[in-house]
N, C-alpha and C positions, 0 to 999 in steps of 0.2 A: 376240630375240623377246620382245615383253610375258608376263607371266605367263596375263595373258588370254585375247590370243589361240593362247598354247598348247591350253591347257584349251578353249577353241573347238574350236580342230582337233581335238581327242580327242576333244572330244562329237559333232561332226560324222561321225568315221569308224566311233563305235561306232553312232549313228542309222545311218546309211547300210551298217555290216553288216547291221546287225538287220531294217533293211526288205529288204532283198535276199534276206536268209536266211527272211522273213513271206511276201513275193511268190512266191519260187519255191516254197515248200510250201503257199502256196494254189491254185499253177496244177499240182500236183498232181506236182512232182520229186520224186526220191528225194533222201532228204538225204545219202546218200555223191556224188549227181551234180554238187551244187553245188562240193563243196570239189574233185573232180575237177578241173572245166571248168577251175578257177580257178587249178588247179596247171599243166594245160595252156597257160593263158592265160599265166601268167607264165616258163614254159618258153618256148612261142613268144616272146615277147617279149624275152625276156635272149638268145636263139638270135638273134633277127635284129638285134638292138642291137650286137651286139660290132663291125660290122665289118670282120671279118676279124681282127682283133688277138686277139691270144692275151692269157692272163690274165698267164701268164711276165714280159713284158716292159712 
């Protein structure tokens, strides 16, 4: 990957926390709720991705 668009995608993901993290405390979240959701989110998500396979093998 170019050095380029490394440095892209890293600017891209820190714009796109930063707005998410702007938006949800202007619609008036708690800011432990955000980092929550998102621990859930990524919980559900590796929970239904596996399946069925164990990490073991």
């Amino acid at each position: 990957m170019p050095l380029t668009h490394f440095l892209m995608l890293i600017t891209v993901v820190i714009l796109g926390a930063a707005m998410t993290l702007w938006v949800s405390l202007a619609a008036g979240w708690s800011p432990i709720a955000v980092p929550l959701l998102a621990l859930s989110a990524a919980f559900l998500v590796h929970y239904n991705h596996r399946n069925g396979h164990d990490h073991d093998s």
